[in-house]
TIRO-534552 format. One line per field, with one value per residue (C-alpha): residue in three letters; x, y, z. Coordinates in steps of 0.5 Angstrom, whole numbers. Layout:
<recs>
type <- [ala / ...] $
X <- [X / ...] $
Y <- [Y / ...] $
Z <- [Z / ...] $
</recs>
This chain:
<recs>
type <- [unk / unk / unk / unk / unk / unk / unk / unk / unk / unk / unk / unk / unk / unk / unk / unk / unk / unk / unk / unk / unk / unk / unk / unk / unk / unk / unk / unk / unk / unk / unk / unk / unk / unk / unk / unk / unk / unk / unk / unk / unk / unk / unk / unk / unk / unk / unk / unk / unk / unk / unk / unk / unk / unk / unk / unk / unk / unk / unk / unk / unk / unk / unk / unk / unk / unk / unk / unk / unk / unk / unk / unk / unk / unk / unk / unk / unk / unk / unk / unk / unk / unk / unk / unk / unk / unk / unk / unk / unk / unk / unk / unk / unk / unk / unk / unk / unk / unk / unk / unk / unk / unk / unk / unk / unk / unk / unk / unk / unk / unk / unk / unk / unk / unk / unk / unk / unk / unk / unk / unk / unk / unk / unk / unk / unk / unk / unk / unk / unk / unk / unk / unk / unk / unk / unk / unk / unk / unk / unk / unk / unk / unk / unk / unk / unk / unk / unk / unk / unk / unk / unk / unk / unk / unk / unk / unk / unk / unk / unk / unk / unk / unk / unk / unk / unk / unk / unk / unk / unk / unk / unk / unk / unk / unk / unk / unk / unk / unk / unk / unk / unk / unk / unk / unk / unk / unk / unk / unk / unk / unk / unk / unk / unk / unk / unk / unk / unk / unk / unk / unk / unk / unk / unk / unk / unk / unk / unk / unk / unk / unk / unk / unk / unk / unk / unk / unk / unk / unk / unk / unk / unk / unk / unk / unk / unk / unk / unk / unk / unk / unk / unk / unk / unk / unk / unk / unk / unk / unk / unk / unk / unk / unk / unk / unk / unk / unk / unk / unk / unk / unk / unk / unk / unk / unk / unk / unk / unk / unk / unk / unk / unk / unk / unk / unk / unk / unk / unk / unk / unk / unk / unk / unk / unk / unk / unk / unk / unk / unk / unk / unk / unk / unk / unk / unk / unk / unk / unk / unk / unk / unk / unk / unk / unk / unk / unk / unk / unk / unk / unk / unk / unk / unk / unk / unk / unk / unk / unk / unk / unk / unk / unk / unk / unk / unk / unk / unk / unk / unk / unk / unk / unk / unk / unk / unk / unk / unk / unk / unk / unk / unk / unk / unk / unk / unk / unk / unk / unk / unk / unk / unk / unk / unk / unk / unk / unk / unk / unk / unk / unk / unk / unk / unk / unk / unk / unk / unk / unk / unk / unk / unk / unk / unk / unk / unk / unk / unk / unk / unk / unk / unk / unk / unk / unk / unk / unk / unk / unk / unk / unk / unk / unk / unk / unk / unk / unk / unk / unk / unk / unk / unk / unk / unk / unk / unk / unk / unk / unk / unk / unk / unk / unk / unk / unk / unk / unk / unk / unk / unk / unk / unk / unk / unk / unk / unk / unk / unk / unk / unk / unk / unk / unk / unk / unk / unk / unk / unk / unk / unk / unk / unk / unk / unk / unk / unk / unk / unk / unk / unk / unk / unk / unk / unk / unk / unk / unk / unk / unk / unk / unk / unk / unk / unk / unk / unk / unk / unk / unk / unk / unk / unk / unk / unk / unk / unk / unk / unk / unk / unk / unk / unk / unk / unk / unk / unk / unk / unk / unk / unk] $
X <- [226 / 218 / 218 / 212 / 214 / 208 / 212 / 218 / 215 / 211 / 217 / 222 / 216 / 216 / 223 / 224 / 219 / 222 / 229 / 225 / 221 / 228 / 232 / 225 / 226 / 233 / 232 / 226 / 231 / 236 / 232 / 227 / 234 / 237 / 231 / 230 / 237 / 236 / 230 / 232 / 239 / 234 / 229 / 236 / 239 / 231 / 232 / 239 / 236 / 232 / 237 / 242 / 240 / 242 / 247 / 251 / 249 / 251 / 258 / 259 / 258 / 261 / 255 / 255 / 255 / 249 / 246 / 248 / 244 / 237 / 237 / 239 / 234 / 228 / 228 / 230 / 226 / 228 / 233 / 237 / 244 / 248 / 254 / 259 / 265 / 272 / 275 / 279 / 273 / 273 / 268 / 269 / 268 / 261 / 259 / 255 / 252 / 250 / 255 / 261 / 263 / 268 / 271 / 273 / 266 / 271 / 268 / 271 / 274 / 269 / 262 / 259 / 257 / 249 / 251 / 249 / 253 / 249 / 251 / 253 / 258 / 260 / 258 / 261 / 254 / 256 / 252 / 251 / 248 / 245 / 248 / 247 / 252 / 250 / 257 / 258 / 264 / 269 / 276 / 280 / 276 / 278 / 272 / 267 / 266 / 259 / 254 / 252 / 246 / 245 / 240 / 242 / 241 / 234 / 233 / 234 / 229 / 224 / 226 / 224 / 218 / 216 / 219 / 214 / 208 / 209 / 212 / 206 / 203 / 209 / 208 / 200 / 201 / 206 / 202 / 196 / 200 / 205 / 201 / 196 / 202 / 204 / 199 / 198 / 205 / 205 / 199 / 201 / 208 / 204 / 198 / 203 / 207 / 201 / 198 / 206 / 206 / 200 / 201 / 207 / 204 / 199 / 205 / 208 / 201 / 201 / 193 / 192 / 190 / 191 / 190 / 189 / 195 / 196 / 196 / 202 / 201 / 204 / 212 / 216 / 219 / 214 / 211 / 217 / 217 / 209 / 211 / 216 / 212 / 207 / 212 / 214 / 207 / 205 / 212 / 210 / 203 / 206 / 211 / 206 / 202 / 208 / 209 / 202 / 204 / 210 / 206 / 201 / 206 / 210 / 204 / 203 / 209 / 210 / 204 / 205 / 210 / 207 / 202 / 205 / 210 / 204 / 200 / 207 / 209 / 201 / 201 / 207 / 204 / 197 / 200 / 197 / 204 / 208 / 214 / 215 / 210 / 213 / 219 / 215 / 213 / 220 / 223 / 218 / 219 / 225 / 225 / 219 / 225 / 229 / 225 / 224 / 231 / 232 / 226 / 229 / 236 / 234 / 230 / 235 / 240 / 236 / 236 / 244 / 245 / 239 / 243 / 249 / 251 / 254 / 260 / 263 / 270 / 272 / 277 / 280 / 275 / 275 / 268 / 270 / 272 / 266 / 261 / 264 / 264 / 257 / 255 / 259 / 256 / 249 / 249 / 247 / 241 / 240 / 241 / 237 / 231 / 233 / 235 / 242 / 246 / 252 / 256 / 255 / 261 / 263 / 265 / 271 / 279 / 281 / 287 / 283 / 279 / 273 / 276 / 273 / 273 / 268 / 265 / 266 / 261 / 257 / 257 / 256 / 250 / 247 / 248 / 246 / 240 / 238 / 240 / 236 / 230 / 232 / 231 / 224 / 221 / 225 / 222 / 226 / 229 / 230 / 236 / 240 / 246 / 250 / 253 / 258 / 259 / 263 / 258 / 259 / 253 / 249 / 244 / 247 / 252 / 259 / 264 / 266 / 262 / 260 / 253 / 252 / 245 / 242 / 238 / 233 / 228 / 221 / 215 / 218 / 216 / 208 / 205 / 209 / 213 / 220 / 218 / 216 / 220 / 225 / 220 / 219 / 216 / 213 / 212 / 210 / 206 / 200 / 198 / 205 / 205 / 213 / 218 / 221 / 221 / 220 / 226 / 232 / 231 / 230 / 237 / 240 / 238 / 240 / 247 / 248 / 247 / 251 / 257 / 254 / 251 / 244 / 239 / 234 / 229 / 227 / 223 / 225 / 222 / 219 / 220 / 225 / 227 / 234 / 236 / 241 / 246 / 251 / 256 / 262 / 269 / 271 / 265 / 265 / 266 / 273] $
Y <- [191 / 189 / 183 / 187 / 191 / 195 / 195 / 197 / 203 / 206 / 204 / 208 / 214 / 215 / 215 / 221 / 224 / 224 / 227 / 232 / 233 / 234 / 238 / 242 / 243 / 245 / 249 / 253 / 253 / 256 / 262 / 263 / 263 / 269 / 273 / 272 / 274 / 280 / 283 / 282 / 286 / 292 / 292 / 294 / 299 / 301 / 302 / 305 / 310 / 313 / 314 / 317 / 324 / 324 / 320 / 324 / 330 / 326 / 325 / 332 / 334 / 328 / 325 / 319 / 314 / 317 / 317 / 310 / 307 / 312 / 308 / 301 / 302 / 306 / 298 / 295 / 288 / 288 / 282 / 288 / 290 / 296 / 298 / 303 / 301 / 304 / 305 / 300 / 295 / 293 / 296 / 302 / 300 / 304 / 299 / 296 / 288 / 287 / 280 / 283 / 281 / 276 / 279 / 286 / 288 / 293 / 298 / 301 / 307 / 308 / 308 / 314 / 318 / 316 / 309 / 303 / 296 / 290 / 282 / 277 / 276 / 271 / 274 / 272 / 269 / 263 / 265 / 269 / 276 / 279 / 285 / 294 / 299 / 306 / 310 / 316 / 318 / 318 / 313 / 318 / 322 / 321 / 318 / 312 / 311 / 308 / 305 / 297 / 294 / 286 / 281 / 273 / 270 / 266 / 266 / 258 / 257 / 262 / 259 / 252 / 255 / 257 / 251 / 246 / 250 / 250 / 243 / 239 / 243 / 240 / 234 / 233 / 235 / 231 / 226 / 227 / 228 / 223 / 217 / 217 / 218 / 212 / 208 / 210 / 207 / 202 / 199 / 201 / 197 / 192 / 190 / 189 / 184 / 180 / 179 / 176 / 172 / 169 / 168 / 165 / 160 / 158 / 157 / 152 / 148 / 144 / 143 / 150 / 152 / 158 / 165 / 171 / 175 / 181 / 187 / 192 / 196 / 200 / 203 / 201 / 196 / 192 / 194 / 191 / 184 / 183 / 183 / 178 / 174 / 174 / 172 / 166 / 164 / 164 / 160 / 155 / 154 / 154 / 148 / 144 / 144 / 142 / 137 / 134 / 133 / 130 / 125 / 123 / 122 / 118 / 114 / 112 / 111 / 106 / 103 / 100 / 96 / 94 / 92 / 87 / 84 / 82 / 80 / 76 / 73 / 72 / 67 / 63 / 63 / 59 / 55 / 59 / 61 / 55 / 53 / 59 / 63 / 62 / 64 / 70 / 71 / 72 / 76 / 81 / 81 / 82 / 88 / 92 / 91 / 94 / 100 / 100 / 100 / 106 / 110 / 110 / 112 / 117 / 120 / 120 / 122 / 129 / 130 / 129 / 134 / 138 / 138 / 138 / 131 / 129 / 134 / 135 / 132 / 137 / 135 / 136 / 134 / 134 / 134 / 129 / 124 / 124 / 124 / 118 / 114 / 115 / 113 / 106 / 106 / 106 / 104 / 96 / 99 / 103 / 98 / 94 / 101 / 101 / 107 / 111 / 113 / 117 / 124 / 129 / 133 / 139 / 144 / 145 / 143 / 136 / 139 / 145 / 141 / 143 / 142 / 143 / 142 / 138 / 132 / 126 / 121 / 129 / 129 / 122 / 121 / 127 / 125 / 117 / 121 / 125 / 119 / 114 / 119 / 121 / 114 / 112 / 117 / 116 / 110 / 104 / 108 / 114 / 118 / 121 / 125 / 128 / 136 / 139 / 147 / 153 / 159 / 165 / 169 / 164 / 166 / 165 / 162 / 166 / 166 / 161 / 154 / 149 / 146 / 139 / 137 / 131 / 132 / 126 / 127 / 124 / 128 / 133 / 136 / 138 / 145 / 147 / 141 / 145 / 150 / 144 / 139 / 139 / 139 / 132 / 128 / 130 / 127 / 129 / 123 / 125 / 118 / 117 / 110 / 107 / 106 / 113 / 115 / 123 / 125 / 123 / 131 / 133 / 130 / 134 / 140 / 140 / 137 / 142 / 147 / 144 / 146 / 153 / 152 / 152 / 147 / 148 / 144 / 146 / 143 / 143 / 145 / 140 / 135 / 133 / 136 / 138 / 139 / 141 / 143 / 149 / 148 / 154 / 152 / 153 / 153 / 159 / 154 / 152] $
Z <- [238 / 237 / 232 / 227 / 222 / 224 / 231 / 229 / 225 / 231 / 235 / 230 / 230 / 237 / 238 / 232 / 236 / 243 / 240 / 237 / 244 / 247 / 241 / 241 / 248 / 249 / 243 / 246 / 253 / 250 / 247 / 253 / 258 / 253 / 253 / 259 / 261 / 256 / 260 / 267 / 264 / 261 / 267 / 271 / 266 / 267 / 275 / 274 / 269 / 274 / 280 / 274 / 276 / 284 / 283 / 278 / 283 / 289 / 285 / 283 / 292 / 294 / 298 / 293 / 300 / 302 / 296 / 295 / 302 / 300 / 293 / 297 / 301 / 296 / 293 / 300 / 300 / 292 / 290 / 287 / 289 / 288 / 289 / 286 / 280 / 280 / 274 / 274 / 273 / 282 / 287 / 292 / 299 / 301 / 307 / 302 / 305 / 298 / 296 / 291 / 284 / 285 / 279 / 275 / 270 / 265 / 263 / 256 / 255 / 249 / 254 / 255 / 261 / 261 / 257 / 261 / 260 / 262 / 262 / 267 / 273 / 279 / 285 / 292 / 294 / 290 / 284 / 278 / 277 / 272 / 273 / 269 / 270 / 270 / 267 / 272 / 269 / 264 / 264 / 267 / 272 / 279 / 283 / 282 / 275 / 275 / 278 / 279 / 279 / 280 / 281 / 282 / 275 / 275 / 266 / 268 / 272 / 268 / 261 / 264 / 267 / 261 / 256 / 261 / 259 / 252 / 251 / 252 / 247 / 242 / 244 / 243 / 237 / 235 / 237 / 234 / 227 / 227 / 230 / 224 / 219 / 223 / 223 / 215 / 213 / 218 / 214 / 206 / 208 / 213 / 209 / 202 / 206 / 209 / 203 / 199 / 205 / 205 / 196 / 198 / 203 / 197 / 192 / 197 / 198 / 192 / 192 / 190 / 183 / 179 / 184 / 181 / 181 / 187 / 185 / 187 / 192 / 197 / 196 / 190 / 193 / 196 / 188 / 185 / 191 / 189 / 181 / 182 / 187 / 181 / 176 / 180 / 181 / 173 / 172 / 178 / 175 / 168 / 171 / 175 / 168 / 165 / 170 / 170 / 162 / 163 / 168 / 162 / 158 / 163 / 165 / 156 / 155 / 161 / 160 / 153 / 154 / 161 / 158 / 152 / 158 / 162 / 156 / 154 / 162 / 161 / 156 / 158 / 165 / 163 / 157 / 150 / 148 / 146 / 142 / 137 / 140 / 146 / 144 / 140 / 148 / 151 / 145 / 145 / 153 / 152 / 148 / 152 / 158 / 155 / 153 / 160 / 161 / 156 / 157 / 166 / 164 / 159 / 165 / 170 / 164 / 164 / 172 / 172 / 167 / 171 / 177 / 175 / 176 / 169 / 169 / 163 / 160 / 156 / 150 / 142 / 138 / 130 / 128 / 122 / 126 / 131 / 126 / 121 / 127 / 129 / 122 / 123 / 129 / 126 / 119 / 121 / 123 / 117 / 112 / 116 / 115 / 108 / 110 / 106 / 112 / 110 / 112 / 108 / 104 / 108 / 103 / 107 / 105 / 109 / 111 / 115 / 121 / 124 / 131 / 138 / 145 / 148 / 151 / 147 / 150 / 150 / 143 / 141 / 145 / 141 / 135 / 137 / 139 / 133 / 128 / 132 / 132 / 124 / 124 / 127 / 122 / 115 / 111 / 106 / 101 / 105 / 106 / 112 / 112 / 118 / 117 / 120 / 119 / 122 / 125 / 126 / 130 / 133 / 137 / 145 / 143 / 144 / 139 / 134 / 134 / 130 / 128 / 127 / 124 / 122 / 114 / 113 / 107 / 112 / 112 / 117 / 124 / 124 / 125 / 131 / 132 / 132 / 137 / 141 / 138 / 145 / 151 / 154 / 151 / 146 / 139 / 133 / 131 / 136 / 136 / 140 / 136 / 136 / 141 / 142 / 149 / 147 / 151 / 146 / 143 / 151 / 152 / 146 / 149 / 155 / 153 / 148 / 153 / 158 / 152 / 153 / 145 / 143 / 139 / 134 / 129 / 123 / 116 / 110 / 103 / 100 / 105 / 111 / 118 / 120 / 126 / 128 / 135 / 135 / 140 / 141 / 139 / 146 / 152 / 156 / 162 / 159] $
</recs>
């Protein structure tokens, strides 16, 4: 089998072109054989004919022997025999040479006088005969019946003479038809395929910029193929576009604590900062380490969900109970913001529990980090409230859910800030000042859709965000 598709293609062609050339051939063998066979059949009963009038007289005057040997003789150096029928289908003994037929030829009652039968019989010389018989007599007449004449069947022979004198005129056409439809499809299918493979090479080879998209040719197939090989470009150039900002952003947000901890490390190095400066020195070093800390874990936080890692440990929860203790769990630090931290009223009766099944530590961290971005952005006298609901509909989230949000009343998303608030590292004070990472909201997505639920940003009139998860009562994958 060649390694080509243009290889294959010919190769495919050339077969179906010799199975044609064979059955075209049996075909026309078949056909030739049989007319030749009728032919050679007619010019026998044409032969008989003209001998009917003084065998008929000869059976009449009972001188059929010698009439026999004159006819023998009138086509001596023919390759016709003749000998004479019984009525029961067996040849009379007239001292003919001439080999037999090794079996009865039956004539039919209904034949008549003068009517010729023709076909084919084994002969004692081994071979078949093309045979017609003249019907002298009717069936009950005493006497020979009819007359036999025969020739070895050579209708074979003859067929194959004539099928290898028109065969190459099959075949040349074929060829001069076929080769070009072959060469037509090998390339329509060929130079497609080529053009995918080299666009692929492109994707993988990471200094290539943005290639013009292929357009699709060739069968709807490979069409189809060449349309997705396109999308999978766009979406490749649209993530390494993605990728190069998340490098940017990566590199800023390490670089401000690097800075101030070489600043730091700097002054207790040489001596400036002393005494409660040098104290000032260590803590802030301290803290920007920890920013680091944080900002390399929420990374690799990302990648595990990405990757699957983190698998989830589904439990009941009452949603109640997990958002009061993320409230205990930051109330210290709002106090400290001058920040009123608190849950809000559900509306709903207590002994009716907003229960679900999730990942406790799941859903603590997403809440963690919706306060903890909420606030980042709400100053002293401020409030934050934290909301749990029942949902019916939500999109892409199967069945019953719950929507967990965090309410704060700060100056809210910037224009387009909710549709982008969940990329990595993105932030809405372009200046990218404080010590968020921006990927706390990245990780609250990619969490939520662990639980086959959804995140959504939204601000509020007149000031303030909402930003909510909607988690199903029941993950699918549970």
């Amino acid at each position: 089998m060649p390694a080509s598709l243009t290889g294959r293609i010919v190769a495919a062609f050339g077969l179906l072109a010799v199975a044609l050339w064979l059955a075209i051939g049996a075909t026309m063998f078949v056909v030739l054989r049989g007319l030749h066979a009728e032919a050679r059949s007619s010019a026998l009963a044409d032969i008989a004919q003209t001998f009917a009038v003084r065998i008929r007289g000869a059976a009449a005057g009972g001188d059929v022997r010698a009439v026999i040997a004159q006819i023998r003789n009138d086509i001596a150096g023919g390759d016709v025999t003749v000998h004479l029928l019984a009525p029961d289908g067996h040849v009379v003994d007239v001292g003919a040479a001439d080999p037999p037929p090794t079996v009865a030829i039956t004539i039919p009652d209904a034949i008549r006088i003068g009517d010729t039968l023709v076909g084919t019989a084994p002969f004692a010389d081994g071979q078949t005969h093309d045979y017609a018989a003249l019907v002298l007599r009717g069936p009950n007449a005493a006497g020979p019946r009819a007359v036999l004449l025969s020739s070895v069947d050579q209708s074979g022979a003859a067929a194959l003479r004539d099928v290898g004198r028109s065969l190459p005129i099959v075949i040349l056409v074929t060829i001069l038809v076929g080769a070009p439809l072959a060469f037509v499809l090998s390339r329509s299918v060929a130079r497609p395929l080529a053009r995918l493979a080299a666009r692929t090479g492109e994707l993988v080879d990471p200094t290539t910029r943005d290639a013009t998209p292929l357009p699709p040719e060739g069968p709807s197939e490979v069409r189809g193929l060449t349309e997705r090989v396109n999308a999978v470009a766009a979406e490749l150039a649209r993530s390494r576009a993605r990728e190069g900002e998340l490098l940017a952003g990566l590199r800023h947000d390490l670089r401000t604590p690097l800075t101030v901890i070489s600043g730091y490390a700097t002054a207790l190095l040489d001596g400036t900062a002393t005494g409660d400066a040098a104290n000032q020195a260590a803590a802030a070093i301290v803290d920007e380490t920890a920013r680091l800390e944080r900002l390399v874990a929420q990374l690799g936080a990302i990648e595990r969900l990405r990757t699957g890692i983190d698998g989830l440990h589904l439990e009941p929860l009452d949603a109640r109970e997990v958002l009061e203790a993320t409230a205990a769990r930051f109330a210290a630090g709002a106090r400290a913001a001058g920040v009123d931290l608190g849950v809000a009223e559900s509306g709903e009766p207590v002994e009716a529990p907003l229960a679900l099944a999730a990942d406790r530590v799941a859903l603590e961290r997403i809440l963690g980090n919706l306060v903890d971005n909420a606030l980042a952005v709400t100053g002293p006298g401020g409030t934050i409230r934290l909301e749990a609901r029942r949902v019916e509909g939500a999109a892409g989230v199967p069945g019953p859910a719950l929507a967990f949000s965090v309410v704060d009343d700060g100056p809210g998303f910037p224009p387009g800030g909710t549709e982008r608030a969940f990329e990595r590292f993105y932030r809405g004070d372009p200046s990218r000042a404080g010590s968020g990472s921006g990927l706390g909201l990245s990780i609250v997505r990619e969490l939520a859709r662990a639980h086959g639920g959804s995140a959504v940003a939204e601000n509020l009139v007149p000031r303030g965000a909402r930003v909510s998860v909607v988690l199903p009562v029941r993950p699918p994958s549970s």
